[in-house]
N, C-alpha and C positions, 0 to 999 in steps of 0.2 A: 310484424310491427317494427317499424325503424326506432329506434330512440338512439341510437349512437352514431358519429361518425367517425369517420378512420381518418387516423391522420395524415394519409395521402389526400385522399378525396377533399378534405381541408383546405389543404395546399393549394390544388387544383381549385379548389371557389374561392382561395385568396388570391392564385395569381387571373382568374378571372375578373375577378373584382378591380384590380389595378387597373384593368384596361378602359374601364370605364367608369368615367370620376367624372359624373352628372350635376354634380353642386359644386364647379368651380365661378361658372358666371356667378348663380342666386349668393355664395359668398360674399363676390365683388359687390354686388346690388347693395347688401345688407350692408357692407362696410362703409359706401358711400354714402349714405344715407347720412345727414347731417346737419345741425341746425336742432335749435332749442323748438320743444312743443309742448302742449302742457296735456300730457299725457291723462292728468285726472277728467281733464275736460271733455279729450276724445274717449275713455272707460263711459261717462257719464250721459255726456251724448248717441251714444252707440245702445248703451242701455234704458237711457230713457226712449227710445223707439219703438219699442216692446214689440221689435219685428224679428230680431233673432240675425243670424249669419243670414238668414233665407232673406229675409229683408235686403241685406248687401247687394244679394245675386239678383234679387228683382227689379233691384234700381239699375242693373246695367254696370258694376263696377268691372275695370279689368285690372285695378292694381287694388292689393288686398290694404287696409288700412297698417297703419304700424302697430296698434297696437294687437296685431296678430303675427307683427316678425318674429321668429325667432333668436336673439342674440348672435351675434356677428360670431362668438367663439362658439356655439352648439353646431353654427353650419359648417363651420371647419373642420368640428370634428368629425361629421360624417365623410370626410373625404376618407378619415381614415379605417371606415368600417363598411360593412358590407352585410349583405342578404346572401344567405347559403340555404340552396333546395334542399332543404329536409323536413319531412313531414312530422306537425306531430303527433302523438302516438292516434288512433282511431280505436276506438273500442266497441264491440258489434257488444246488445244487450240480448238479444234472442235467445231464447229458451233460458232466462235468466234463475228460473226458479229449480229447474234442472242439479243433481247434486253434484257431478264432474263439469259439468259448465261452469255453474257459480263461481264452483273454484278458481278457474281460469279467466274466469270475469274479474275476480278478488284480484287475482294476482296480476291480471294487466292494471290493472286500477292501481296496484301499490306501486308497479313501477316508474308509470307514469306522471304519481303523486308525488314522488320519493323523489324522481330525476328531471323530471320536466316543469310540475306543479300545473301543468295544462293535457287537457288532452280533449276529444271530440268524441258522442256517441252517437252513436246509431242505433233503429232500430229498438227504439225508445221508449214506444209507446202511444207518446203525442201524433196523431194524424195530421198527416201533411196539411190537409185542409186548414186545421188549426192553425201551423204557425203561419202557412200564406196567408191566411187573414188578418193573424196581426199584425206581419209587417205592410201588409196597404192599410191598416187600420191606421198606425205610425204615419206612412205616408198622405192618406186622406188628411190627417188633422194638421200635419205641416204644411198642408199644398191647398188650404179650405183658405178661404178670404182673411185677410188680417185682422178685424174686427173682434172675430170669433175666436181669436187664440188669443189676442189679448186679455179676454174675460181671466184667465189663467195665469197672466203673468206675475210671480210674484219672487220674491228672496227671499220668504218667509219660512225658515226648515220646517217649521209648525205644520206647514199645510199639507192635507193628504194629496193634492192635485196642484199639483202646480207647474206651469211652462217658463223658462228662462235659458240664456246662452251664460255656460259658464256660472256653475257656482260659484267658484274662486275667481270672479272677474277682476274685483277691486284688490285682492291677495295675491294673484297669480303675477310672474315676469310678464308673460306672455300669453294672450287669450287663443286659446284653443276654435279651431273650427267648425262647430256644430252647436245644435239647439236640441235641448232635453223637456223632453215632459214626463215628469218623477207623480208615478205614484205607490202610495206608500200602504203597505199593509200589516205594519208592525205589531200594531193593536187588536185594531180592527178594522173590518172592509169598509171601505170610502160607500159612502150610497150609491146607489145606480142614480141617481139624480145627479150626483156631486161628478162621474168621469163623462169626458167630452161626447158628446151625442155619435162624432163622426166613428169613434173607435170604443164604445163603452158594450158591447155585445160583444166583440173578437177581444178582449182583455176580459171581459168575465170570463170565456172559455176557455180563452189561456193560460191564465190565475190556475183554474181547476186542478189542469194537468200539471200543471209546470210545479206545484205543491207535492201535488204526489210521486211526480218523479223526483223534488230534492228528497223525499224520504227515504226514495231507495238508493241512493246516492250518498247519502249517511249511514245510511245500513251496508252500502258495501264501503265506505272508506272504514267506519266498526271494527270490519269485519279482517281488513287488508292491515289496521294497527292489530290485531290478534285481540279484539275485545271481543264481546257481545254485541252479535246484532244492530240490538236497538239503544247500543251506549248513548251514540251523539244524537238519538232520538230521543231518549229519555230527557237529558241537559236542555229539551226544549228548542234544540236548533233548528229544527225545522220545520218550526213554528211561526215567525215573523220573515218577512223579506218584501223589499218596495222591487217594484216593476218600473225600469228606468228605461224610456225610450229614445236612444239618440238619431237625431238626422244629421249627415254630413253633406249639404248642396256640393254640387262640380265647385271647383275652388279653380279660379283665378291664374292662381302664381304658385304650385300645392308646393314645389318646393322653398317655397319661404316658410311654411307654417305646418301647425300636426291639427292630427283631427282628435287627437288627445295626448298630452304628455305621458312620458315616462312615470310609471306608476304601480304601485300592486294594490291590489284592492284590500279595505281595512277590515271587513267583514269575515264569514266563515267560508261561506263559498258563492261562487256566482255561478250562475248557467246560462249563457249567451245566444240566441236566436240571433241570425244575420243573412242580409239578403246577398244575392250573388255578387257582391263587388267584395275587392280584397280591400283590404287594408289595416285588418289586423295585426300584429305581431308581436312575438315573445325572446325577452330576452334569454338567454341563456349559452354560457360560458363565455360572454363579451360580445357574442355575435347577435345580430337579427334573424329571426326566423319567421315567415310569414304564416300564418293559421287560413290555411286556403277554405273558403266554406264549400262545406257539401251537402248537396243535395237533401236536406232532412234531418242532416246532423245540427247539434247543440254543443256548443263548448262550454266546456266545464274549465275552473280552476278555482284552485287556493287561495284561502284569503288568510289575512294577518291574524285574523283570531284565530283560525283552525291552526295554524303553524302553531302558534303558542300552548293553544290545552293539548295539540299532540309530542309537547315538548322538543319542536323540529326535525320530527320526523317527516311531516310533510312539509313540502316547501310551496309557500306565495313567494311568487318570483312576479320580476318587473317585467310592463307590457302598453305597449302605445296603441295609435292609431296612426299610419300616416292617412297626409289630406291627397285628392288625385283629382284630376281632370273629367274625369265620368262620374255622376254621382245620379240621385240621391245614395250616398250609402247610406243606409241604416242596422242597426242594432239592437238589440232588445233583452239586455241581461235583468235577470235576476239576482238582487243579490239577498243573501241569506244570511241573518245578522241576528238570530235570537229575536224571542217577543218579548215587548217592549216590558213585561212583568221580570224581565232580566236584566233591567237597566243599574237597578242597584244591587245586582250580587256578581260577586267575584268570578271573573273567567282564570282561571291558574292550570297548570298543567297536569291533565290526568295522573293520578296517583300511578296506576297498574304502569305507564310508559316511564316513569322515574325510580330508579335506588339507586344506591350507595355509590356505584360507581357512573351514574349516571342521573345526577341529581336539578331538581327545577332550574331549566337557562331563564325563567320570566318571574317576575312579582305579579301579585297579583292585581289582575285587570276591572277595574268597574267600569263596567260599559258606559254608562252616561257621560262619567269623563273621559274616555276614549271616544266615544263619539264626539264630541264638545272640543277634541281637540284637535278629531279630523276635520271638522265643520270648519273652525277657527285659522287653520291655517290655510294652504292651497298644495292642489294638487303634485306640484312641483318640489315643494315642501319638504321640511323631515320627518317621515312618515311616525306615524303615534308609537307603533311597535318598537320602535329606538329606544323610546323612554320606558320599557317597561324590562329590558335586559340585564340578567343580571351580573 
C-alpha cells in the first residue's frame, strides 16, 4: 500500500507538471468575459427547466452557460498546481473475520483514516451484479424522457425522493456540473411506490448491502481508534444515511467548470459507488490526487462528524470532482449521518480519545443545527465544522 511520497518523486511530478499548463487559454476565456448579466435571472431560468445539466447537453450547447464558470482567480490558480500518480491506499476485506487478518484490515484502515482520510475496498461483499445495476439504474432515470423526472423535481430538503441540479444553486459562486437524485433514508425507508419506477428494485438491493457494509466499516474504524467493536455502532451511526445519485453529462468546455467543488463531506462517513470514468479527487498535502475507480471497489472517506467524536484523530479532508469530455459519469455515495432520532442529541468527542493532555478540540455538536447550517449555506462555503472548534 502506497500512502507516501518521497520527496524526490515530488520533485519529478512537480517538474512534470510545469511542462504542461493546460488552463492557460480557459483563463484567458474567463477573463474576457465581460459585460453586466443578471445572473439571478440565468440561476432561475436554468432551474425552472427542471431538465437538469443533461437538459443543457440535449439542446445542443457547446459553450457552457456562466453561470457554471468558474471565477477568473480559481482558474489561475490551477496553473499553479498539479495531479501527482499516487494511489490512494486499496484495502482488500477478504477473510475479514479471520483473527490475524482483522488485525491487518484494522491497521490499514487506521492509516489510511489517520493520513489520507480516503481510501477504496475491495472484496466487500457487495456482488458485482449489485452495484452494476445501480449505476444503470442512476443512468436509466437520467437518460428516461424528461417528463418523467420532472415528477421529482424539487428544493424541498423535506423530501425523501427528490431530483434537482445543484442544491446550492441560488447560494453557490459557481454552479457545479451535474444532476442528483437524493434519497433519503434517515428515518425511515421511502415506499416502493415513492422511488422512481426506472431504478427502485436496483436501490432496494443496494440500500441492503451498502447498510451492512457501513456497519462493518464502523466496527473496524472502532476498532482502529482502540475502542470496542461496536462503539460507533452503538452511537447509532449506522443507522440513518440518504443514497445520493450523481450524473455528470460530457461537459462542453470541462476546463471552465467542476463536476463538484472543493469540499469534505459534513456527515460521519460516505461510501462511494462509481462507474469507470475518472474524476474523482483528493486533496491532500496541497496537491491533487485522482481516486482511479476499480473494478468493484467502493470509496470510503471521513466525514466532519466522524473527525469531531474521534477528537481528530481521523481526518475529512477536502475532495472535488473535475467535469471531462466523456461522460456520463456517475457516482453513487452513501452518506452516513446518524438516524434522524439523533437530530437533537449532542455529537462531542468520545470520552476514551480525550484527557488531560489531550483535551475536547469541538463543542458540542446538535445535528439539526449542523445540518441547518450545512443546507443553508453552499458548498463552497465555510464549512459547519469551523464553527464548532474550540
Amino acid at each position: 500500500m502506497q500512502s507516501r511520497i518521497t520527496l524526490n518523486s515530488r520533485r519529478e511530478s512537480l517538474k512534470s507538471c510545469q511542462k504542461e499548463r493546460a488552463y492557460q487559454a480557459p483563463v484567458k476565456m474567463a477573463s474576457e468575459i465581460s459585460g453586466e448579466y443578471n445572473r439571478s435571472k440565468e440561476l432561475k431560468d436554468f432551474d425552472d427547466t427542471k431538465a437538469g445539466v443533461k437538459g443543457l447537453v440535449d439542446a445542443g450547447i457547446v459553450s457552457i452557460p456562466k453561470i457554471f464558470i468558474r471565477p477568473a482567480e480559481e482558474l489561475a490558480e490551477e496553473l499553479n498546481s498539479c495531479r501527482i500518480n499516487c494511489e490512494v491506499p486499496i484495502i482488500d476485506l477478504t477473510n475479514i473475520q479471520e483473527g490475524n487478518r482483522r488485525k491487518e484490515i484494522v491497521d490499514e484502515v487506521r492509516v489510511a483514516s489517520t493520513e489520507w482520510g480516503f481510501f477504496q475496498v475491495v472484496n466487500h461483499g457487495i456482488p458485482l451484479s449489485v452495484l452494476d445495476e445501480m449505476i444503470d439504474g442512476v443512468r436509466r432515470f437520467n437518460e428516461q424522457d424528461l417528463e418523467s423526472k420532472q415528477e421529482f423535481y424539487s428544493r424541498d430538503p423535506t423530501k425523501k425522493v427528490r431530483f434537482h441540479s445543484n442544491f446550492d444553486l441560488y447560494a453557490s459562486r459557481t454552479a457545479d456540473w451535474r444532476d442528483t437524485l437524493t434519497l433519503s433514508f434517515l428515518d425511515s425507508d421511502p415506499q416502493p411506490e415513492e422511488l422512481p419506477a426506472v431504478c427502485r428494485e436496483s436501490t432496494s438491493e443496494y440500500t441492503k448491502y451498502i447498510r451492512k457494509l457501513g456497519e462493518t466499516l464502523f466496527e473496524l474504524l472502532s476498532e482502529a481508534l482502540g475502542l470496542q467493536a461496536d462503539h460507533l455502532v452503538s452511537l447509532g451511526f449506522a443507522k440513518g444515511c440518504s443514497i445520493v445519485c450523481h450524473y455528470y453529462p460530457a461537459c462542453p468546455q470541462p476546463e471552465l467548470t467542476l463536476g463538484a467543488r472543493k469540499h469534505a463531506d459534513p456527515g460521519l462517513l460516505t461510501v462511494l459507488l462509481q462507474n469507470e470514468i475518472n474524476g474523482l479527487q483528493v486533496l491532500r498535502e496541497g496537491q491533487w490526487f485522482d481516486v482511479h475507480p476499480v473494478r468493484g471497489g467502493l470509496v470510503v472517506n471521513i466525514g466532519d462528524l466522524l473527525q469531531i467524536v474521534s477528537n481528530d484523530k481521523l481526518k475529512s479532508v477536502k475532495h472535488r470532482v473535475v467535469a471531462t469530455h466523456v461522460g456520463p459519469r456517475i457516482s453513487v455515495p452513501c452518506f452516513f449521518s446518524g438516524h434522524s432520532s439523533l437530530l437533537d442529541k449532542p455529537f462531542r468527542p468520545i470520552k476514551e480519545l480525550t484527557s488531560e493532555a489531550n483535551p475536547p478540540r469541538y463543542k458540542d455538536v446538535v445535528l439539526r443545527e449542523y445540518v441547518a447550517r450545512f443546507l443553508s449555506g453552499s458548498l463552497d462555503g465555510k464549512p459547519p465544522i469551523d464553527y464548532y472548534k474550540q
